[in-house]
N, C-alpha and C positions, 0 to 999 in steps of 0.2 A: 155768575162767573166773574170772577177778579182776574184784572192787571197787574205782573208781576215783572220787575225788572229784574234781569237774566244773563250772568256773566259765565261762562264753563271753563273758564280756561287759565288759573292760576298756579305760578311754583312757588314752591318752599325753599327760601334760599337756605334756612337754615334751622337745625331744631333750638330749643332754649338754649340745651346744653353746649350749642356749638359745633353741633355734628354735622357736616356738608351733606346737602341732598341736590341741589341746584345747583353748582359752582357757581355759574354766573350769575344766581341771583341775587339780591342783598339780606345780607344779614338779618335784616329784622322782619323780613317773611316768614315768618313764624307759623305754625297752624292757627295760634290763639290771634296774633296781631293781625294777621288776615280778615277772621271773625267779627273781630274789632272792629277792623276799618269800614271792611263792607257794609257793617250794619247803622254805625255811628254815624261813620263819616260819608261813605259813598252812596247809603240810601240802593242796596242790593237785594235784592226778598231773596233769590238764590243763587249761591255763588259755587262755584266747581273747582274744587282743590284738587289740581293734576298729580301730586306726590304724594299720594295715599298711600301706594304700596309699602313704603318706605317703613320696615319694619320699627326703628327709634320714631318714625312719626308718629306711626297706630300707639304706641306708649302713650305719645304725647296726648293724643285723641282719649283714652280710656281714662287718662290719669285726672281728664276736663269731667268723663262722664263720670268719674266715680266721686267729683266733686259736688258735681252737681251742677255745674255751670252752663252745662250743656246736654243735652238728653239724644237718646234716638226719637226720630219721627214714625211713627205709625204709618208706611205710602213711603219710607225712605229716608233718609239726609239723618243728619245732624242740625237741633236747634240750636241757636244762641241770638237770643235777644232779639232782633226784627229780622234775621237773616238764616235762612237753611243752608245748608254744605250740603254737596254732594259732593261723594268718594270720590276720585277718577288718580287716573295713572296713565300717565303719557310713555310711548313705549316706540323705540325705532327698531322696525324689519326693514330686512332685504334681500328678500327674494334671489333667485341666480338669473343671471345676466340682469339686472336691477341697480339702479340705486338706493341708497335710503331712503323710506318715508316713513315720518313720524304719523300716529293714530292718537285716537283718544280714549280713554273708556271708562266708563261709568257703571259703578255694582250698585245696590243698593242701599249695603248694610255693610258693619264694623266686621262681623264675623264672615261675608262673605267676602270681605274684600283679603281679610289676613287667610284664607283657604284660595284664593285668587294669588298672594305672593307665595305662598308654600310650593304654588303649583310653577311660578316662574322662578323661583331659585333654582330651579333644576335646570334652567335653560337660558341662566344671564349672569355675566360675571360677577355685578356687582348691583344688587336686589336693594342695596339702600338707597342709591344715586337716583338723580331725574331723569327719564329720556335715554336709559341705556337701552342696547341692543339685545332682542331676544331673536335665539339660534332656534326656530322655528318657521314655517311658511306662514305667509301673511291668514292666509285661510284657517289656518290650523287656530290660531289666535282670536281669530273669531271665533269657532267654533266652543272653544273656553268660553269666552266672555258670554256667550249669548245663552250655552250650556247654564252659565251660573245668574241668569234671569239679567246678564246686563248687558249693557248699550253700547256701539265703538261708532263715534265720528272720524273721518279723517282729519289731521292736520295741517291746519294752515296750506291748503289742496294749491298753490302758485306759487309758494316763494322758491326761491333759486336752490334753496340750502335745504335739503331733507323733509319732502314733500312730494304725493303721488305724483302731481304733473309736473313739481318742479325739478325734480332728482330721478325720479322711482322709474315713470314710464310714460308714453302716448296717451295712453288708456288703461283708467280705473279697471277694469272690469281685467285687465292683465296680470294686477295684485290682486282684488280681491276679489270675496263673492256678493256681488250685490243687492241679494237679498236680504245681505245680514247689514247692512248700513244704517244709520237710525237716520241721519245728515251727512251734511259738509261744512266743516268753518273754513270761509271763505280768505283770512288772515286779511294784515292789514293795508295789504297793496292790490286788492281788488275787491268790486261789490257784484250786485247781482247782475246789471244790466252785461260784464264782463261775461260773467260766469253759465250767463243765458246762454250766449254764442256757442256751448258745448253741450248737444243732444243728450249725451249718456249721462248727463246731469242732469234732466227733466223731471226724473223721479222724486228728485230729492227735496229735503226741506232744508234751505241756507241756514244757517247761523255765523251772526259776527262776536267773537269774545278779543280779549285783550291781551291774553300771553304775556300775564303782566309779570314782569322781573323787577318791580318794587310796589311797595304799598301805592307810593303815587298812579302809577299806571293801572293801578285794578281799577276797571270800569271805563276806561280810553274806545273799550268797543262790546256793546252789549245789547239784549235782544228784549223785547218786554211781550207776556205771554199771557193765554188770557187759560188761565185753571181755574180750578175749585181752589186748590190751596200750593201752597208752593213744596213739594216735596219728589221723592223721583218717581214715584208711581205717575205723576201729571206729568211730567215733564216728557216723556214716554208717548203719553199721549196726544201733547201740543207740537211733536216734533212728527207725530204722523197723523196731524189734525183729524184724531180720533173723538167726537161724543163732546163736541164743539169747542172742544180745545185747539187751540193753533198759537203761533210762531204772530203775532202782529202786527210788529216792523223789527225791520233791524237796524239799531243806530250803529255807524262802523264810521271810520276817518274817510274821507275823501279819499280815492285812491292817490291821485297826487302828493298827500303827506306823506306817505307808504315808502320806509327808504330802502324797498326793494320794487318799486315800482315802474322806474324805466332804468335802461340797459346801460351801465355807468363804465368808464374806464379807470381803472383804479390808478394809471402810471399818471395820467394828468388832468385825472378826476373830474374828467367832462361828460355829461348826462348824453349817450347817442342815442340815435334812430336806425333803421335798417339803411338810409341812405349815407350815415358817416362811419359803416363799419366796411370794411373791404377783408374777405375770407376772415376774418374770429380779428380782424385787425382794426384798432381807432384810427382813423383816417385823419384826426390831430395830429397825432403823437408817435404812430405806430406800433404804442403796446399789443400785446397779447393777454392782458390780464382784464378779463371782461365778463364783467357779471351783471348776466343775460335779466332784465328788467321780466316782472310780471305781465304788465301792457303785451311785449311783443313775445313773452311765451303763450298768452292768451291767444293771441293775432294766430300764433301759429296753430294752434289746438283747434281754433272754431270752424265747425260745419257749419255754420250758417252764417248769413250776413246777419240780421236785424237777430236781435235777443231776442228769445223766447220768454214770456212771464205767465205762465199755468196760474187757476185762480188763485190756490192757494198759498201762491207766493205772496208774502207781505211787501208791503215796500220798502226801500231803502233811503234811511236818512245820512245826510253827513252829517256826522258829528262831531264838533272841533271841542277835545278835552279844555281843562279850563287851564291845563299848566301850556297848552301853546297858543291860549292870549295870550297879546305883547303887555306887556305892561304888570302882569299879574304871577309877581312872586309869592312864595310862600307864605308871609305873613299876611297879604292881602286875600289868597286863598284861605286862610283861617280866619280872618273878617267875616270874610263872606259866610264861612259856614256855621259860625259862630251867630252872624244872626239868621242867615237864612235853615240851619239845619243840615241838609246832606248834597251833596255834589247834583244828585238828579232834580233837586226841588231846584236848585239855582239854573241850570242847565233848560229845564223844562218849562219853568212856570213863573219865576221872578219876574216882575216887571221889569222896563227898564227904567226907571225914576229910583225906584226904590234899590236897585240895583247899584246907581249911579249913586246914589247916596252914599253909601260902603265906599265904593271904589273909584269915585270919579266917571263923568259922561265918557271920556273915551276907550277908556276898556271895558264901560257898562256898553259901549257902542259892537265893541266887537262881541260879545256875546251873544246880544241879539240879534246881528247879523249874521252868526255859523246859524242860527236856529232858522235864519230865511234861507242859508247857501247861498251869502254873497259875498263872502269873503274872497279876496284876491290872493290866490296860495303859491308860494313858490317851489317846485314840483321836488320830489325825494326821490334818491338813487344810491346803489352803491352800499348802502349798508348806513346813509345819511338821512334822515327826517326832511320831509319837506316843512316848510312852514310857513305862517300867516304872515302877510307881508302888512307891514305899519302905512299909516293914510302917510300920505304926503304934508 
């Protein structure tokens, strides 16, 4: 059994030709520049493209395989070079009396994914885009996906914005059915020890990914798995620690950076508690414009006091990416990788001397101390990043 590091959760901001699939993502999220990065740069064995459906994207994907650049895998994905792709296509329902929440899903293969968008053009206004709404029940959407041999995670399951417990409802088991669940990605203003506190989560196998909306941010939150090889037939497997495959840890950001993590006031943008709101009101300011933090949607959801951790939950690491050490802009990022290789070899395994070489003792300092969890963080709200605060 191999170690593989394990991201699911990628947009396409854009095709080559310029065609919007992501609005807000960046331009040079490309299917291929994704590929790239993951493999070259970020050191990803499999990476999860969420804008597969996107009929100009599958072009762009065929037009790689008929190149030759890139192959199917035997077990699933798409190769290229030390990194497998898995299809996936993010998708927002909403149920009646519901709000939104976004899902995730993963097919195996090129041909079942383009019989997977045939099947939702009938039922979304616009089949190119990311993240659009499909006029179906949540259940029915599974029952698709699972029909055509693939996988649905929920999304980012806490943030404020279009998510089961952040938007949707109380209770998973109100949208969907939960036998069809592979996981939960837990997004990035909560980890597990949160997520324990919610009983009808016990079932499941966590995963942290990164929702990255630039090249920079793929691999900000990812999981390393122990398979035979990296492909979706394993993945399957490690996500229902099937025939000694499993989930091994999940490296994710501290909750704290998470800048939906506590409950912020937008009118004079002060990070509150349950004690500084008074009825939906900032007890600063007196706004009414308040978006309700992770932490205290958790607080409110948990049956239990103390977290629950079933064996086969892996552990959870904080992981501080390398773009919010202080000190370490771009060009010093491409030192780094330049001698050390890919984002997880630095991250993981660099010493710190050799480190400090590259980049100087004090930002070789903060590196090694996100990999102890001692970094002093200053907490994210609001739709704002928390972030590492500089030594005195």
């Amino acid at each position: 059994m191999e170690s593989y590091y394990v991201d699911l959760h990628v947009h396409i901001g854009r095709t080559e030709k310029g065609n919007p699939v992501k609005i807000s993502g960046s331009k040079h999220l490309t299917f291929f520049n994704i590929a790239h990065e993951a493999s070259e740069r970020k050191g990803m064995d499999l990476i999860g493209i969420i804008d597969c459906h996107s009929p100009t994207v599958q072009d762009e994907i065929l037009h790689y395989l008929n190149l030759g650049d890139m192959e199917e895998m035997e077990g699933g994905g798409i190769q290229y070079h030390q990194t497998t792709i898995l299809l996936g296509s993010e998708i927002e329902v909403r149920d009646p009396d519901m709000g939104p929440a976004h899902l995730l899903v993963y097919l195996p293969d090129l041909q079942t994914m383009q019989d997977f968008t045939s099947w939702m053009r009938k039922h979304m206004k616009n089949v190119e885009l990311s993240s659009q709404r499909i006029y179906v029940p949540a259940r029915i959407l599974q029952e698709e996906v699972v029909g055509r041999g693939g996988i649905l995670i929920p999304a980012h399951i806490f943030t404020p914005h279009k998510s089961v417990y952040g938007s949707a409802t109380s209770r998973m088991e109100n949208l969907l059915d939960m036998s069809k669940i592979a996981a939960v990605e837990l997004g990035l203003s909560a980890d597990s020890a949160m997520a324990g506190t919610i009983s009808e989560l016990d079932r499941y196998t966590f995963v942290t990914n990164s929702d990255a909306h630039s090249l920079a941010k793929i691999g900000r939150e990812y999981n390393r798995m122990a398979m035979q090889k990296a492909n979706f037939t394993e993945l399957t497997k490690a996500l229902a620690h099937q025939d000694g495959r499993s989930v091994l840890a999940n490296y994710g950001l501290n909750p704290r950076l998470g800048k939906y993590h506590r409950t912020y006031c937008v009118q004079c943008e002060s990070i509150l508690d349950e004690s500084a709101m008074a009825v939906e009101r900032c007890l600063f300011c007196g706004g009414k414009r308040i978006v309700r933090g992770v932490m205290e949607r958790v607080q409110s959801l948990s049956d239990r006091d103390e977290p629950y951790f079933p064996s086969y939950r892996p552990p959870y690491h904080f992981q501080v990416p390398l773009e919010f050490i202080p000190g370490l802009g771009r060009k010093k990022i491409d030192l780094l990788l330049a001698r050390f290789g890919t984002e997880m070899n630095i991250l993981h395994k660099v010493i710190l001397e050799d480190l400090a070489d590259v980049i100087g003792l004090e930002s070789a300092g903060y590196i090694v101390q996100a990999r102890e969890d001692t970094l002093v963080l200053e907490v994210g709200g609001g739709g704002r990043y928390g972030k590492v605060q500089r030594h005195e």
